[in-house]
C-alpha positions as a Markdown table, in Angstrom:
| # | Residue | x | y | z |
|---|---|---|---|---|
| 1 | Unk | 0.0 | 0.0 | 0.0 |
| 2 | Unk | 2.9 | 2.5 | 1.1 |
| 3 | Unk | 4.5 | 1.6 | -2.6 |
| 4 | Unk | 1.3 | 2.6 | -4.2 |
| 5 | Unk | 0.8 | 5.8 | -2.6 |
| 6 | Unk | 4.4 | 7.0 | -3.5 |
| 7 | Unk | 4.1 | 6.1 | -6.8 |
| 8 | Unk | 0.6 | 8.7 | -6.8 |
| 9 | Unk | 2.8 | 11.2 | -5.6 |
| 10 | Unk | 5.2 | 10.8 | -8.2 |
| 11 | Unk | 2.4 | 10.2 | -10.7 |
| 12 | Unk | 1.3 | 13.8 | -9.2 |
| 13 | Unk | 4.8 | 16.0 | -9.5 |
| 14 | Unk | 4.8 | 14.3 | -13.2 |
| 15 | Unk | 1.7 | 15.7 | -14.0 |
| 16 | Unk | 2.2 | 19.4 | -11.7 |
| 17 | Unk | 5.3 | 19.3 | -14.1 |
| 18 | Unk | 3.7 | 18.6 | -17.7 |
| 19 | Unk | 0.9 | 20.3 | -17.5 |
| 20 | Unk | 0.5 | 21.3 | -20.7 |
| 21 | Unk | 0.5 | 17.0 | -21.5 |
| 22 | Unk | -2.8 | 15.5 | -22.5 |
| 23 | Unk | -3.9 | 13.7 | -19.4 |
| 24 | Unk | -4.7 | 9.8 | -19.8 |
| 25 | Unk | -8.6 | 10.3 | -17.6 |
| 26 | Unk | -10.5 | 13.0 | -17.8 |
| 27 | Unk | -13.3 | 13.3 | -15.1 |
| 28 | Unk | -16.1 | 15.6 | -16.0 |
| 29 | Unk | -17.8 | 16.6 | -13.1 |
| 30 | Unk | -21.3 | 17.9 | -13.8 |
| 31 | Unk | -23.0 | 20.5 | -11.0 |
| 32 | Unk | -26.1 | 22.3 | -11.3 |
| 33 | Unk | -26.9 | 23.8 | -8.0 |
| 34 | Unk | -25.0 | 20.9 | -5.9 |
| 35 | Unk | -21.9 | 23.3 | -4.9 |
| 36 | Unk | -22.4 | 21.8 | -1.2 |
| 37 | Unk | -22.1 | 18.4 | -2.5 |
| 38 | Unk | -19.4 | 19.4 | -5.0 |
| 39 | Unk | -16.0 | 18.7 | -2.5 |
| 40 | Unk | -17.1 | 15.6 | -1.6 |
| 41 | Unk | -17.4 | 14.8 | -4.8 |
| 42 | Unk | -14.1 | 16.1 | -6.6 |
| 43 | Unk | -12.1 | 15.5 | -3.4 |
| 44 | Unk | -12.6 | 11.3 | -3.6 |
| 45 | Unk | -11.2 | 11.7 | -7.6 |
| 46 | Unk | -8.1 | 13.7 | -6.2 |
| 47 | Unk | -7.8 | 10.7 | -3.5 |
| 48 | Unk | -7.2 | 8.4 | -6.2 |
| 49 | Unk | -4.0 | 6.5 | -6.3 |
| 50 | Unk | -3.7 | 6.8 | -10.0 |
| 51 | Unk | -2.6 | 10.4 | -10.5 |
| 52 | Unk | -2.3 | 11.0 | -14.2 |
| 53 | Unk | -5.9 | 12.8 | -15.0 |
| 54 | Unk | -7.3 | 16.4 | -15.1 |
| 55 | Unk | -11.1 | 17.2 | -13.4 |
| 56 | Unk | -13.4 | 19.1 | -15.6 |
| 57 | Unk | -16.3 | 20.8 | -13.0 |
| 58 | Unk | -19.1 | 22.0 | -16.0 |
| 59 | Unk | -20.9 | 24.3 | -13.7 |
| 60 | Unk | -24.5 | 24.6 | -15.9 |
| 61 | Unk | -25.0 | 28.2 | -14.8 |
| 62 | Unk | -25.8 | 27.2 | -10.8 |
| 63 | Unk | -27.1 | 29.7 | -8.9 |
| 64 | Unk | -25.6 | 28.9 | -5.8 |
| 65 | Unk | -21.9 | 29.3 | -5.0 |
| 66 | Unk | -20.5 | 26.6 | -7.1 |
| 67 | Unk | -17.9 | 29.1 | -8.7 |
| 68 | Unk | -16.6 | 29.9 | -5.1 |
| 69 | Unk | -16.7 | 26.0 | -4.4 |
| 70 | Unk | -14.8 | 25.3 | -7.7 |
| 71 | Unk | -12.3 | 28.0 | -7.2 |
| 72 | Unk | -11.3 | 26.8 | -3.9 |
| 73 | Unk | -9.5 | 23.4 | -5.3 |
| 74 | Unk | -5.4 | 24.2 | -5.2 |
| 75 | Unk | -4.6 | 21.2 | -7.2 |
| 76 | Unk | -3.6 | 22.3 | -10.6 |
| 77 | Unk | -5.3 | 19.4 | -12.4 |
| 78 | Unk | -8.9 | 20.9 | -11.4 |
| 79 | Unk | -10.4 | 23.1 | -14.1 |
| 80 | Unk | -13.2 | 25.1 | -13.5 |
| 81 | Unk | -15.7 | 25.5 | -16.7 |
| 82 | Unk | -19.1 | 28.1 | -16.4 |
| 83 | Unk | -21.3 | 27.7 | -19.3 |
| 84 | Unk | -22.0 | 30.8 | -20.9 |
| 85 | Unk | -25.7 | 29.9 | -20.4 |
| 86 | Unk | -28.0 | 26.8 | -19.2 |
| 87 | Unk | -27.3 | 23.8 | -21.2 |
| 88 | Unk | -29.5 | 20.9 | -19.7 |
| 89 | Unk | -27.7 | 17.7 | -18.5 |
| 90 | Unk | -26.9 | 16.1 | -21.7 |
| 91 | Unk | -25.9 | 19.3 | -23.5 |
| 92 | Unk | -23.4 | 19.8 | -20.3 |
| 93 | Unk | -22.3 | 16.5 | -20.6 |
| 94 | Unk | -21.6 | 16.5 | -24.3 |
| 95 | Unk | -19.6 | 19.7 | -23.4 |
| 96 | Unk | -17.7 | 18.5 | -21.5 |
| 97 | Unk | -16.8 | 15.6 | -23.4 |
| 98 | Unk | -15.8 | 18.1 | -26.1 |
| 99 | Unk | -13.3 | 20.5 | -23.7 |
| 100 | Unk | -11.5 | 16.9 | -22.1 |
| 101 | Unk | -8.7 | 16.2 | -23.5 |
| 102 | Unk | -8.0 | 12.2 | -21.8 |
| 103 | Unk | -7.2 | 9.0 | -23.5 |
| 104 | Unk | -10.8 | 7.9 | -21.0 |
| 105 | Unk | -13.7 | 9.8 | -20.1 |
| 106 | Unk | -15.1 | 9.4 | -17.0 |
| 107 | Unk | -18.3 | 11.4 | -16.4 |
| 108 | Unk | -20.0 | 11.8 | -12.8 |
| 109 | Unk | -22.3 | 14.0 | -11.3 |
| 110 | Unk | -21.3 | 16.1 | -8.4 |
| 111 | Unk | -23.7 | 15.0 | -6.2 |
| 112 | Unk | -21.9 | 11.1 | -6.8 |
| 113 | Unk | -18.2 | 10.0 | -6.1 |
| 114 | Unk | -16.0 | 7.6 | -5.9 |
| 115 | Unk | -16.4 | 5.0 | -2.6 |
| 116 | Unk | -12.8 | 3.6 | -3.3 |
| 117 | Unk | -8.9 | 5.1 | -3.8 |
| 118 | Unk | -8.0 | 2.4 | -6.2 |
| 119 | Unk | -10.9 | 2.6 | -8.5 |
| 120 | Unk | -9.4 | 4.6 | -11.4 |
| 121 | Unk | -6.3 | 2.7 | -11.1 |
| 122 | Unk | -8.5 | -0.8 | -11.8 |
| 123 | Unk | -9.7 | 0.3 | -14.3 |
| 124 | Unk | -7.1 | 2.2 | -16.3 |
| 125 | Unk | -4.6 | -1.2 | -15.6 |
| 126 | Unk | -7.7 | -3.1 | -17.1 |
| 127 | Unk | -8.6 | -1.2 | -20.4 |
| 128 | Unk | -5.0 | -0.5 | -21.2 |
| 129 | Unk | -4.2 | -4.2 | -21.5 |
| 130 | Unk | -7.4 | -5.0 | -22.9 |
| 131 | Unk | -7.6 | -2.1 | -26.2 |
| 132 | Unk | -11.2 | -4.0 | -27.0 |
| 133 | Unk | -12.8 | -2.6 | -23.9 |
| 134 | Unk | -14.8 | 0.0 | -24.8 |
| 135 | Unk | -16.0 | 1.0 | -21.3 |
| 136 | Unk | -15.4 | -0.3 | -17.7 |
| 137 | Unk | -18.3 | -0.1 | -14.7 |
| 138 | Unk | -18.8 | -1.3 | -11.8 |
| 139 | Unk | -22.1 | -2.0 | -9.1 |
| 140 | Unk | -22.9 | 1.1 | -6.6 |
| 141 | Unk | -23.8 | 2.3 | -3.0 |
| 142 | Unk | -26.5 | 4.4 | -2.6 |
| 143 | Unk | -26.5 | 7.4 | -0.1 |
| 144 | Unk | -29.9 | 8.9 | 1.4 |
| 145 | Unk | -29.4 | 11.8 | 4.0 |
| 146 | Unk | -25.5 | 11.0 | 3.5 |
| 147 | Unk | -25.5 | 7.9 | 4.7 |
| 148 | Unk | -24.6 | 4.2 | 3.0 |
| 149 | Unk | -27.9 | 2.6 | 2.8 |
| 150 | Unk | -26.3 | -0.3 | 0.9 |
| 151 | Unk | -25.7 | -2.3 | -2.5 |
| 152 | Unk | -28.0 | -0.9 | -5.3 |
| 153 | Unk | -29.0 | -4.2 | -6.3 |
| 154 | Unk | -30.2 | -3.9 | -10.1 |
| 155 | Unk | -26.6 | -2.3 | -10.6 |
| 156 | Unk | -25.0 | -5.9 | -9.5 |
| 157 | Unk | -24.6 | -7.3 | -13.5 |
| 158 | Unk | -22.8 | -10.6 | -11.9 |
| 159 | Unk | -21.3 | -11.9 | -9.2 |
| 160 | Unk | -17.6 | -11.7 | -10.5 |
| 161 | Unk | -15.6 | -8.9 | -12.2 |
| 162 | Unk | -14.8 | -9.9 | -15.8 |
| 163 | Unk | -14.7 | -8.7 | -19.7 |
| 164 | Unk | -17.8 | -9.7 | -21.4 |
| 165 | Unk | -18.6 | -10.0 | -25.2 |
| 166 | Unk | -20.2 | -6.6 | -26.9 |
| 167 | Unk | -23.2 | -8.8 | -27.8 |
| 168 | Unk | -23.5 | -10.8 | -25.2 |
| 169 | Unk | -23.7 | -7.5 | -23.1 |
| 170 | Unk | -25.9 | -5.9 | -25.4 |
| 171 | Unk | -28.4 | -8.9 | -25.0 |
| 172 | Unk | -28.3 | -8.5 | -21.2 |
| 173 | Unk | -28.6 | -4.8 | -21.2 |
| 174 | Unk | -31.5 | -4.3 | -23.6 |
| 175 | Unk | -33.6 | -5.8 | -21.0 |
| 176 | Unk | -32.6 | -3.1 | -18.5 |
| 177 | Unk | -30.4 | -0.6 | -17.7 |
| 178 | Unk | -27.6 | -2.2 | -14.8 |
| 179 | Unk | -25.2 | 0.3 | -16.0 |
| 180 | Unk | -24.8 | 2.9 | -13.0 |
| 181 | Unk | -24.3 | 5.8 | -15.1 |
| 182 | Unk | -21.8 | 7.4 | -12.6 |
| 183 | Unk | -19.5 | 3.9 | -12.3 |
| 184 | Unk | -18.5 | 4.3 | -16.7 |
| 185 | Unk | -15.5 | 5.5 | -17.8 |
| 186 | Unk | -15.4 | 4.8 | -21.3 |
| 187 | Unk | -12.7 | 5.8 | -24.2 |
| 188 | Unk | -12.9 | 8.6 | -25.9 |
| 189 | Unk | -13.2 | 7.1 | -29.3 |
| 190 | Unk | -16.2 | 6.1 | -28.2 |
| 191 | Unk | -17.7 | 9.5 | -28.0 |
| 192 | Unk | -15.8 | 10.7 | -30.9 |
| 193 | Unk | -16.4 | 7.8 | -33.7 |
| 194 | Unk | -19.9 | 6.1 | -32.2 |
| 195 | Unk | -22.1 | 9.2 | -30.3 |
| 196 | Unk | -22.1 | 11.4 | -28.0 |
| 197 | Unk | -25.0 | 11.8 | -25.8 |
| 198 | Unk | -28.4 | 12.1 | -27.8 |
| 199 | Unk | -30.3 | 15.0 | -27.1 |
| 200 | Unk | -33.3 | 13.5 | -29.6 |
| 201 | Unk | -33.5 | 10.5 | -31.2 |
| 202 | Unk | -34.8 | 10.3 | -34.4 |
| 203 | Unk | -37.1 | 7.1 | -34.5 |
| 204 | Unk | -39.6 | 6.3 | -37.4 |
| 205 | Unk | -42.2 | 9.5 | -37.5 |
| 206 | Unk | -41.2 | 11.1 | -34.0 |
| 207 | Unk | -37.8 | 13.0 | -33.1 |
| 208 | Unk | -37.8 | 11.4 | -28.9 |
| 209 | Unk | -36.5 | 13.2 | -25.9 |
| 210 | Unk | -33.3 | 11.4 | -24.6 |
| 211 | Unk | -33.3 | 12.9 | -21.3 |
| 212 | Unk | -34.4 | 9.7 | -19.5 |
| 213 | Unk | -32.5 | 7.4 | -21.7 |
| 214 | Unk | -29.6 | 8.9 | -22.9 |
| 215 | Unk | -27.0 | 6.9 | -20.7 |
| 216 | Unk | -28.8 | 3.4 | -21.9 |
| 217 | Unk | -28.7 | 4.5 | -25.3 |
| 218 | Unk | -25.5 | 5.4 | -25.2 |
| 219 | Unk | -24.1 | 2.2 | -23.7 |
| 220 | Unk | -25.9 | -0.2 | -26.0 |
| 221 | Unk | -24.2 | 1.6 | -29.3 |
| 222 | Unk | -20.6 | 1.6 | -27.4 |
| 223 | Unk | -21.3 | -2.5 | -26.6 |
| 224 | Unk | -22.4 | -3.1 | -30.2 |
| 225 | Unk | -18.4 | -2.1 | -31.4 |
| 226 | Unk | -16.5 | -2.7 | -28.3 |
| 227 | Unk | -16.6 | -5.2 | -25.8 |
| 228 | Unk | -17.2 | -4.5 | -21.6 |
| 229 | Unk | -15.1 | -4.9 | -18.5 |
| 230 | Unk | -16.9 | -5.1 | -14.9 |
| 231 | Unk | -16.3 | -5.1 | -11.5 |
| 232 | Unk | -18.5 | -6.5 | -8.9 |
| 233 | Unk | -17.1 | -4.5 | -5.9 |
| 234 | Unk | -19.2 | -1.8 | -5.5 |
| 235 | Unk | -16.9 | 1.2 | -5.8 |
| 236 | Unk | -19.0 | 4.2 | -6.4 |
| 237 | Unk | -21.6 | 6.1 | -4.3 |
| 238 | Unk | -24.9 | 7.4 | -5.9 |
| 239 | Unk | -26.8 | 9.8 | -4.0 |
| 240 | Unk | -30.9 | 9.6 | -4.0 |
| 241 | Unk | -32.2 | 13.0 | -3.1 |
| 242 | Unk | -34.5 | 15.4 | -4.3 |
| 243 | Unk | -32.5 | 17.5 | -6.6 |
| 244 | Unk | -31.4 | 14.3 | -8.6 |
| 245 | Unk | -33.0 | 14.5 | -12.2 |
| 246 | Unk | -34.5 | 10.7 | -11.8 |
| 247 | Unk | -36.3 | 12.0 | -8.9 |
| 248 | Unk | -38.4 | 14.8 | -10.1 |
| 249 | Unk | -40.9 | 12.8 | -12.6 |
| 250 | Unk | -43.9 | 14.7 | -13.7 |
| 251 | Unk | -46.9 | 12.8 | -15.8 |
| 252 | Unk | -45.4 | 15.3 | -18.8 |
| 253 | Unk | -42.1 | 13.4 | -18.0 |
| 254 | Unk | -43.4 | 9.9 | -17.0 |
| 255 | Unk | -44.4 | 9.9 | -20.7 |
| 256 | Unk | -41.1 | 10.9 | -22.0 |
| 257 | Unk | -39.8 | 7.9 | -20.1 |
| 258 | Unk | -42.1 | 5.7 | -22.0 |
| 259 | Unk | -41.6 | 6.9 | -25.2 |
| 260 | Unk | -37.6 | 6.7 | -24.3 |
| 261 | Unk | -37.8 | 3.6 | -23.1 |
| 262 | Unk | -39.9 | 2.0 | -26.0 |
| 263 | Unk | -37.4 | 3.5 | -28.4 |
| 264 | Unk | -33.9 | 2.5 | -27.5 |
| 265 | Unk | -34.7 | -1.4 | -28.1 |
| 266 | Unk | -36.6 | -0.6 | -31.7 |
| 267 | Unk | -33.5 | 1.6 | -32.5 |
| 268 | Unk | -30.9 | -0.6 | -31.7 |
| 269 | Unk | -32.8 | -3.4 | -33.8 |
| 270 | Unk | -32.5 | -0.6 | -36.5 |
| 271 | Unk | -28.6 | -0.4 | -35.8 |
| 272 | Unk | -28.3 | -4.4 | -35.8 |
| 273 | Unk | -29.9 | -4.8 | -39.1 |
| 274 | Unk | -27.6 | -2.7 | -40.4 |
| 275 | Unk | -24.7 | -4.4 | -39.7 |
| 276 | Unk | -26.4 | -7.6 | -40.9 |
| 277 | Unk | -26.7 | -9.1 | -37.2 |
| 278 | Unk | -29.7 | -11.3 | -37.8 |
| 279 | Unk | -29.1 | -13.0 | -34.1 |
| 280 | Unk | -29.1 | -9.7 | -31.9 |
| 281 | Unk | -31.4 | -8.4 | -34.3 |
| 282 | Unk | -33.7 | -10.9 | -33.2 |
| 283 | Unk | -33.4 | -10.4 | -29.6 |
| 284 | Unk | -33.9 | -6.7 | -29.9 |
| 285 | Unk | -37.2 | -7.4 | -31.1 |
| 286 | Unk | -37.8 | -9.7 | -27.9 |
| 287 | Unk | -36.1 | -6.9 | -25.5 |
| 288 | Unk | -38.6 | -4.9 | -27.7 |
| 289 | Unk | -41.8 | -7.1 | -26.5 |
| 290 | Unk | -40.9 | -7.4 | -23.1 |
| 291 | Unk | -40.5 | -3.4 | -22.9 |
| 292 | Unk | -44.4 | -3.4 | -24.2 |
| 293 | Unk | -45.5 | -6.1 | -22.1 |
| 294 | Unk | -43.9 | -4.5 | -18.9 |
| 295 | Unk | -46.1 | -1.8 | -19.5 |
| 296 | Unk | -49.1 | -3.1 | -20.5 |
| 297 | Unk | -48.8 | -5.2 | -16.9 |
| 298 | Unk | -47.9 | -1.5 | -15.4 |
| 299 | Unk | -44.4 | -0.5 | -15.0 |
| 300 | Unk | -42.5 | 1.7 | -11.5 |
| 301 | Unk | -40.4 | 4.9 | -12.1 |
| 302 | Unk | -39.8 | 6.0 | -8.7 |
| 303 | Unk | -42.6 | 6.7 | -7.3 |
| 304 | Unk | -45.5 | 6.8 | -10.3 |
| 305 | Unk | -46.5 | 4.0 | -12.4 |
| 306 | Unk | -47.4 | 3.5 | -16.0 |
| 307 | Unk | -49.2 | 1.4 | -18.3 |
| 308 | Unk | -49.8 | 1.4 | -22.1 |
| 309 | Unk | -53.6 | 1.3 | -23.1 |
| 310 | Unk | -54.3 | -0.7 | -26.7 |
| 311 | Unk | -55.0 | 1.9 | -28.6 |
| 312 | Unk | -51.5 | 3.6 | -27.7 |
| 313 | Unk | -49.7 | 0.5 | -27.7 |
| 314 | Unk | -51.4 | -0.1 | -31.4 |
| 315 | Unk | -49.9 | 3.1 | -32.6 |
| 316 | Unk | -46.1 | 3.0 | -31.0 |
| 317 | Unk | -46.4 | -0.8 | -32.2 |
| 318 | Unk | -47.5 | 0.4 | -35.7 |
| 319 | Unk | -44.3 | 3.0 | -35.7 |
| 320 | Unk | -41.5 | -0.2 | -35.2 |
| 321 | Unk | -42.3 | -2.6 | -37.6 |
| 322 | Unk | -44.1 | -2.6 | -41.1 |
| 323 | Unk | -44.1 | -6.7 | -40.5 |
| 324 | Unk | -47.5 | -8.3 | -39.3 |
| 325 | Unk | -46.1 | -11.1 | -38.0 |
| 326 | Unk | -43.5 | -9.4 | -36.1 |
| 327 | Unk | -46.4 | -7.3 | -34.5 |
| 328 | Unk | -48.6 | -10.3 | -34.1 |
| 329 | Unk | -45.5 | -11.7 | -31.8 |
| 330 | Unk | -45.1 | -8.4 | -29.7 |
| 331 | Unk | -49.3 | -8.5 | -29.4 |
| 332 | Unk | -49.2 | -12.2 | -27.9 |
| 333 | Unk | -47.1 | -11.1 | -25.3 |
| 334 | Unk | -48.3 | -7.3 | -24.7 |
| 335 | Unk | -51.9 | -8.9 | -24.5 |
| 336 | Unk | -50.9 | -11.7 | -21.6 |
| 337 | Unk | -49.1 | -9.0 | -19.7 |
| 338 | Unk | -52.4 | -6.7 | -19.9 |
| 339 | Unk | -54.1 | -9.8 | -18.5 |
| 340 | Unk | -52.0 | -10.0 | -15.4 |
| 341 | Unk | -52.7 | -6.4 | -14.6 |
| 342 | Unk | -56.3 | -6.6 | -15.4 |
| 343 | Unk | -56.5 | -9.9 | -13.1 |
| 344 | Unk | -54.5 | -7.9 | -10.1 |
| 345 | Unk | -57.8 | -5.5 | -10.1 |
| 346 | Unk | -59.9 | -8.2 | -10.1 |
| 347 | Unk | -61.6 | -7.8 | -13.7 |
| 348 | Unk | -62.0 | -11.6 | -14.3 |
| 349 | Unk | -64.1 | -11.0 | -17.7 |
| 350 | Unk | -61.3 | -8.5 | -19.1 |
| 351 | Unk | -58.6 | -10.3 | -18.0 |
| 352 | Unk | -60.0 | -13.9 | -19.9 |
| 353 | Unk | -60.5 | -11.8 | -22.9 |
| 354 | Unk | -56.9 | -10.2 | -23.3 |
| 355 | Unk | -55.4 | -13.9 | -22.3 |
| 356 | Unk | -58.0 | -15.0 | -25.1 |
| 357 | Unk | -56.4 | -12.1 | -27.3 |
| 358 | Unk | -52.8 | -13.5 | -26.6 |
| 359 | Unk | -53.5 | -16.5 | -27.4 |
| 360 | Unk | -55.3 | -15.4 | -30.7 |
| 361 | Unk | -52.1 | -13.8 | -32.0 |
| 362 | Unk | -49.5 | -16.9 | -30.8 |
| 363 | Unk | -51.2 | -20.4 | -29.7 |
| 364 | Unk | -47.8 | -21.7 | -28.4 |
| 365 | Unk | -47.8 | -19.0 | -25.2 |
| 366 | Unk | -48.1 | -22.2 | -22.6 |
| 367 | Unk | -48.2 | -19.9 | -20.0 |
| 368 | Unk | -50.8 | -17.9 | -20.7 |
| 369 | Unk | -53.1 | -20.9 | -21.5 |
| 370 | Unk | -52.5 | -21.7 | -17.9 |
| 371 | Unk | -53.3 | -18.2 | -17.0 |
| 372 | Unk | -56.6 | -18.3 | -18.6 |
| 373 | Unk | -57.4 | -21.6 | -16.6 |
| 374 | Unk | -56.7 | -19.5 | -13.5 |
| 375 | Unk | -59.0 | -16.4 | -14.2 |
| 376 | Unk | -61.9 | -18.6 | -14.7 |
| 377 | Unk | -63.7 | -17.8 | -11.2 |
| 378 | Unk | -62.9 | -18.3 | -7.3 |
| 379 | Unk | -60.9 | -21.7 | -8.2 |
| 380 | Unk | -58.8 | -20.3 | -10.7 |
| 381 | Unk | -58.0 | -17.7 | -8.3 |
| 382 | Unk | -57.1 | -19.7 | -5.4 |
| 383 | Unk | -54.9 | -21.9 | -7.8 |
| 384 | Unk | -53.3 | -19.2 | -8.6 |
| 385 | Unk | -52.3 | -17.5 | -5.8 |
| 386 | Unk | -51.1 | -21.0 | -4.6 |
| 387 | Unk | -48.7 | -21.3 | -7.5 |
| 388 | Unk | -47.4 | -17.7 | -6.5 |
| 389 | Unk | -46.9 | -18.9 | -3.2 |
| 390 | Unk | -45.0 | -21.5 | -4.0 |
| 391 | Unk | -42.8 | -19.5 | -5.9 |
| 392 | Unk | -42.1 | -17.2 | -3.0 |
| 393 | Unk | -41.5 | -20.3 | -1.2 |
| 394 | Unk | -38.6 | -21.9 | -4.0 |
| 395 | Unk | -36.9 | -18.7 | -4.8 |
């Protein structure tokens, strides 16, 4: 340990020396109105054993004392960067991307940082033997009211660290997003010859709001050209609090997540065709059904919920694909997903006739013949909430 920290320091006068010299990392710290989070957060990257990176703080226009904050760092690799006016989050991120001038980019919000002093220096050993990785993340800690409140479980993508096959990845992660936005520190070329972050996203008749999707976007292009390294130790803290963007969701915004959300699979399909990937192609379009059928069933963003009715479902569906069979396979499992919900409020009759609907579209859904079976009166429903039961009690 001694070794390691005196070869930071020396890491450290190298850099305070070359100045001028492109750093290998640069950290873009974003802050909009968190200056009294912003030490906490910029002091855990200049813990870091690995010394050779510069610190980018994007200040978004803040109206708080985030200058004063930014000014008070003494280490000459912190940079201090006030937009001219109000970006928005992706726009500031983009920007910052732009103005770094590292090998890896390594973007975190002010209001995050880094739980461990060797993190940068596992991954920058990592992705510098390994030239196929195109990014590097790890699972998180979340902080309420500045405490650990433990492991944020849908960021654990495995048990072990490892390097994991683009594709593979991609199949995993166009089911959900596991990628703690805060944990990535991706190479440059990534930003510079695959995207930056989308502001819209262009997909069949409708230009879509990337504000809530962005990050997942963004890391199913990188996996489709580059392969993914991950650690299992949690390494990074995310903090949950009210001024955090995923935590102010209006019914304007609920809807943007939707739309988002319903997007990303249907473009990266687009993206896979192109390439001729017939395989991932294919299981886009079931990452594709499953995002429908989540919610037609009724889907959790924080603290609101949303489901698709038929008629909007009909017209996103309509949008995706121009084949009738493909949208007769999405339909099958949109319409046994609405029957769960419908069953959950008790609406036997409607619930029977969307399983019945289901079952119209693809005959070979076992499950929701079994389903059916169970929403035909008082027996049905005691069957099945003794198969749920028994569940709980084998998992």
């Amino acid at each position: 340990m001694a070794s390691r920290a005196n070869d930071s320091a020396d890491q450290n006068l190298g850099i305070a020396e070359g100045a001028n010299r492109a750093p290998n990392v640069s950290f873009v710290v974003l802050c909009y109105k968190l200056a009294h989070l912003l030490s906490e957060c910029v002091n855990s990257i200049l813990s870091q054993t690995y010394g050779d990176f510069e610190v980018l703080i994007m200040d978004d226009c803040s109206p708080d004392n985030t200058d004063e904050v930014a000014k008070s760092f003494r280490d000459p690799r912190v940079k201090y960067v006030r937009n001219d006016k109000n970006l928005g989050f992706l726009r500031n991120e983009n920007e910052g991307v732009r103005l770094s001038r590292g090998k890896y980019v390594w973007i975190i919000s002010a209001d995050d940082y880094l739980r461990k002093d060797y993190i940068l220096q596992r991954y920058v050993e990592l992705m510098e033997k390994h030239s196929n990785v195109g990014f590097s993340f790890c699972s998180g800690v979340s902080v309420k009211g500045g405490r650990e409140t433990g492991v944020l479980e849908y960021s654990r993508y495995r048990r072990q660290d490892g390097i994991v096959g683009g594709h593979a990845f991609l199949r995993k992660l166009l089911h959900r997003n596991f990628v703690l936005a805060p944990s990535v520190m991706a190479r440059r070329e990534c930003y510079e010859k695959i995207s930056l972050y989308p502001i819209e996203l262009a997909w069949a008749d409708l230009k879509i709001d990337m504000v809530w999707a962005a990050d997942w976007y963004l890391w199913c292009l990188f996996a489709l050209s580059f392969d993914v390294a991950y650690f299992a130790e949690p390494m990074v803290c995310y903090r949950e609090h009210d001024l955090s963007i995923s935590s102010n969701l209006t019914q304007e915004t609920l809807t943007l997540c939707v739309t988002a959300d319903i997007a990303v699979p249907w473009s990266i399909r687009e993206k896979a065709i192109e390439r001729g990937l017939k395989k991932l192609s294919k299981d886009c379009l079931i990452a594709v059904a499953l995002e429908y059928a989540r919610h037609g069933e009724s889907k959790r963003y924080r603290g609101a919920m949303s489901y698709m009715n038929v008629t909007e479902f009909e017209e996103s569906l309509c949008r995706g694909t121009q084949s009738e069979k493909e949208r007769n396979w999405i339909r099958a499992r949109f319409y046994s997903a609405r029957g769960d919900r419908l069953f959950n409020e008790g609406n036997l009759s409607a619930a029977r006739n969307s399983y019945l609907e289901s079952l119209r579209r693809d005959p070979l859904l076992m499950k929701t013949y079994a389903k059916l079976v169970c929403s035909l009166g008082k027996p049905g429903i005691y069957l099945r909430a003794l198969l749920r039961s028994g569940r709980r009690l084998f998992n």
